[in-house]
C-alpha positions, -999 to 999 in steps of 0.1 A, spaced: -286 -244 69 -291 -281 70 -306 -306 97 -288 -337 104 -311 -365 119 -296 -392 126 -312 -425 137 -303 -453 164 -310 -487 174 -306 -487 212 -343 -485 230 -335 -452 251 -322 -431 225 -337 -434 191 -325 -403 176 -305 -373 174 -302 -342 159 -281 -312 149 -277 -285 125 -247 -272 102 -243 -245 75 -243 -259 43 -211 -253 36 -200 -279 60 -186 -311 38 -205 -342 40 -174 -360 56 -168 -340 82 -205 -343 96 -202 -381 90 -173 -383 108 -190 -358 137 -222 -386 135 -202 -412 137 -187 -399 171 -217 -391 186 -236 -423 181 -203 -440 195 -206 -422 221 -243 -422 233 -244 -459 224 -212 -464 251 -231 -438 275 -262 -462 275 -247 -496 271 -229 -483 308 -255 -465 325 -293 -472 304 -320 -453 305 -309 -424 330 -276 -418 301 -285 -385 298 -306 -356 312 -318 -327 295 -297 -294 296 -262 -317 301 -232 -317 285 -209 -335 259 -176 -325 262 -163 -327 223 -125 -318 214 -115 -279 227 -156 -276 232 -186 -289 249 -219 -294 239 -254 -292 254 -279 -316 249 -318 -310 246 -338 -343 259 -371 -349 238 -382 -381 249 -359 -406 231 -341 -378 210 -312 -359 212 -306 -325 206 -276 -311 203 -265 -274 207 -233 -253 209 -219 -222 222 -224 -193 199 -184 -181 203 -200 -149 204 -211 -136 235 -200 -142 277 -215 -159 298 -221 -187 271 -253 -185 246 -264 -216 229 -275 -219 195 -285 -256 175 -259 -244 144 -227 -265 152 -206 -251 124 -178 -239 145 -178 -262 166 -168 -286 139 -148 -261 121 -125 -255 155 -120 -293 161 -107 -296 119 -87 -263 128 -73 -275 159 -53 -301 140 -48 -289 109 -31 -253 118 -2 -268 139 1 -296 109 6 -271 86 39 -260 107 47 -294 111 35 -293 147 18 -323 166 -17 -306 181 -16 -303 220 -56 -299 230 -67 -272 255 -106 -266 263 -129 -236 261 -127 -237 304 -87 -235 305 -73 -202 320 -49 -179 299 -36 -147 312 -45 -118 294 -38 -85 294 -52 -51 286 -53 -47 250 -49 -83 239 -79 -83 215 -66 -53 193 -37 -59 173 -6 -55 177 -5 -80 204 10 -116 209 3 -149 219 28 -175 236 23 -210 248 50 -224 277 50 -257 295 29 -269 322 37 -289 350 11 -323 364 0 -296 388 -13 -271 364 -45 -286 351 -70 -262 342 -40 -240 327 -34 -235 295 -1 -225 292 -11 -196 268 -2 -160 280 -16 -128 257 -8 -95 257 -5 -60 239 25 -46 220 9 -12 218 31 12 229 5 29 248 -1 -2 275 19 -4 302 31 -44 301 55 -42 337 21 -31 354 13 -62 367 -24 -49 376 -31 -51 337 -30 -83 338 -57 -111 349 -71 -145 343 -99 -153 323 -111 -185 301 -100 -192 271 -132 -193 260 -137 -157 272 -110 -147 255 -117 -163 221 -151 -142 222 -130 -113 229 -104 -116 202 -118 -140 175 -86 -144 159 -67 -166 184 -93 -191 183 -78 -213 156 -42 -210 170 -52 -223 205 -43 -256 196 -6 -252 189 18 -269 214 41 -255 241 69 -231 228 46 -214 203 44 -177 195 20 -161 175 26 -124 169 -2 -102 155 6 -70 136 -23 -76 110 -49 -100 100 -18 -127 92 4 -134 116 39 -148 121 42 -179 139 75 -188 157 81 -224 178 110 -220 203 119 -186 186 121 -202 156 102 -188 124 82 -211 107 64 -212 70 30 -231 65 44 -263 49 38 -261 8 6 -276 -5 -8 -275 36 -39 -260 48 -24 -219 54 -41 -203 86 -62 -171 76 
């Protein structure tokens, strides 16, 4: 693991702080730094001194981040992805890693990216988090904020999917710590299906197949 410390000029905020697995390339936590200390410096330049409080958050790409107040530094913290109700942890790693994913997996089809966040509801049902199952993404309407379009569900044999009462709404947050291997396709726009029989999945868009583009970051 390493500590990034990174320090400011404004007189509230002098410093802040995270951590990353080594692992995690130089540019990426540049680029990371460099949007934080846009954003704190904007946060005091509007508000001063009272910016931020301790325990708030930082809403950053699909995730949010919590922020420890020591003095006139800046911790930063993440959810672990691991456990519900949300545990946080000072290692950003996948927090960084989902906001490169995010873009890069519907690039690789030649999709453009269509954000949700970690507090959007999807409708699951029982037996989504075991393979086989599927994921699909339709469209949303002005009047569906919070929604993420994304519906999952078993094609186990053994489920009942016209049972209505198997179904329910959860966070897509919720459900990421539930089935880990959705998490880096929740970024893929509307018309998107994602069907799991093993570990690699097929990806369609509008019931259309599609191949990771040659030379392009391929989804694991």
């Amino acid at each position: 693991m390493k500590q990034i410390d990174v320090a400011l000029t404004n007189k509230f905020i002098q410093k802040f702080s995270y951590t990353v697995e080594n692992n995690i390339p130089i540019s990426l936590t540049e680029w990371f730094s460099g949007w934080v200390e846009k954003y704190i410096d904007e946060q005091v330049e509007e508000v001063g001194e009272a910016a931020f409080k301790d325990k708030e958050f930082i809403r950053f790409g699909w995730s949010r981040l919590r922020v420890r107040l020591t003095e006139k530094m800046l911790i930063l913290e993440a959810p672990d992805f691991r456990t519900f109700p949300v545990e946080w942890k000072k290692d950003l790693t996948i927090v960084l890693q989902i906001a490169v994913l995010h873009n890069q997996v519907p690039e690789s089809f030649e999709l453009t990216p269509q954000p949700t966040f970690l507090d959007d509801t999807v409708v699951v049902g029982e037996g989504f988090d075991r393979f086989p199952m599927f994921m699909s993404r339709t469209e949303q309407n002005e009047e569906s904020t919070g929604r993420s379009g994304w519906f999952m569900a078993s094609m186990s044999d053994d489920i009942d999917t016209s049972d209505t009462s198997n179904f329910h709404l959860i966070s897509l947050y919720e459900a990421a710590v539930k089935a880990p291997h959705i998490l880096e396709y929740l970024g893929m726009p509307e018309g998107t299906q994602v069907v799991f029989t093993s570990s690699k999945p097929k990806v369609l868009h509008n019931n259309q197949d599609l191949s990771v583009v040659k030379d392009h970051y391929q989804p694991v």
